[in-house]
C-alpha positions as CSV (number, residue, x, y, z in Angstrom):
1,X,0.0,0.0,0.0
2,X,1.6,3.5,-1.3
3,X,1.8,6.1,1.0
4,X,0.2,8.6,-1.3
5,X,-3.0,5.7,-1.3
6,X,-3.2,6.0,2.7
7,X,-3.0,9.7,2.2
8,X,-6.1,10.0,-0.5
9,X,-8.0,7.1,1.6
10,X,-7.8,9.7,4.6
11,X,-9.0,12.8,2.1
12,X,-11.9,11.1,1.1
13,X,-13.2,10.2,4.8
14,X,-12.4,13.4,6.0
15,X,-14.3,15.5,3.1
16,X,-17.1,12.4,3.9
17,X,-17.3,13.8,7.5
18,X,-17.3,17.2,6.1
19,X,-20.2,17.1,4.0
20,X,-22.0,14.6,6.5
21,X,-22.1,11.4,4.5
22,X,-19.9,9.9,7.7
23,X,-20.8,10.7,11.1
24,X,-18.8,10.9,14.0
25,X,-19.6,9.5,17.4
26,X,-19.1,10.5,20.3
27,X,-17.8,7.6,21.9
28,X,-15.0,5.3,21.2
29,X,-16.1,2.2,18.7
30,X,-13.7,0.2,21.1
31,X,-13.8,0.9,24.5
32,X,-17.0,3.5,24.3
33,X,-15.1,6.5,26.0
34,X,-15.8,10.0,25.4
35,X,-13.0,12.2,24.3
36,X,-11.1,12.7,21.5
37,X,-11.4,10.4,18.7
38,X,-9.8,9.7,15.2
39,X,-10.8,7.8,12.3
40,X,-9.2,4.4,11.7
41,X,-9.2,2.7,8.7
42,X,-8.6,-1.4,8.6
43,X,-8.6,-1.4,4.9
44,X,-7.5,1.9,3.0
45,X,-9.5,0.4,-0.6
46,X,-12.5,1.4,1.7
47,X,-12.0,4.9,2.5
48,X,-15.6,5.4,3.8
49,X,-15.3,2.6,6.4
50,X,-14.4,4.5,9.3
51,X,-13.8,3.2,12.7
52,X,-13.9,5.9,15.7
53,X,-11.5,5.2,17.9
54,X,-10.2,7.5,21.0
55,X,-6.4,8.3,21.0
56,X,-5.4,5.4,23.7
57,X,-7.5,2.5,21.6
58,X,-6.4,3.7,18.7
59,X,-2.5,3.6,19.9
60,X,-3.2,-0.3,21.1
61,X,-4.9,-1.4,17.6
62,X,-1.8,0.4,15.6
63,X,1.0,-1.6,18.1
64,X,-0.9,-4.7,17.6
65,X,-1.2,-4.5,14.1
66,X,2.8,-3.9,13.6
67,X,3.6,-6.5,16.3
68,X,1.9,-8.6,14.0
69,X,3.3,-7.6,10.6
70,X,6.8,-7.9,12.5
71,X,6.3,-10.9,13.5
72,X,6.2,-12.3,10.2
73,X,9.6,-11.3,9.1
């Protein structure tokens, strides 16, 4: 996945959010604390596929996901 990919994935859901086509929460997806939250994206081919996450969730899910890409080195 190019950088530039990841980049227009995260254009899209924020112009989404914008014009109201996404809408955001006010809770965490994951953990369902208040406070602030980012979009996450599993899959960057589905730009509108949004998951909420707060700041702390959202750190665990992204050193999860590269403890397991590293471990398959």
């Amino acid at each position: 996945m190019s950088r530039d990919h990841k980049i227009r994935c995260r254009e899209i859901a924020a112009y989404a959010l914008k014009v109201g086509r996404i809408k955001k929460p006010d809770r965490c997806e994951a953990c369902g604390n208040r406070g602030p939250l980012v979009k996450h994206h599993d899959r960057y081919d589905e730009p509108l596929k949004v998951t909420w996450l707060c700041t702390h969730c959202h750190a665990v899910h992204e050193g999860a996901k590269r403890r397991r890409l590293t471990s398959r080195c």
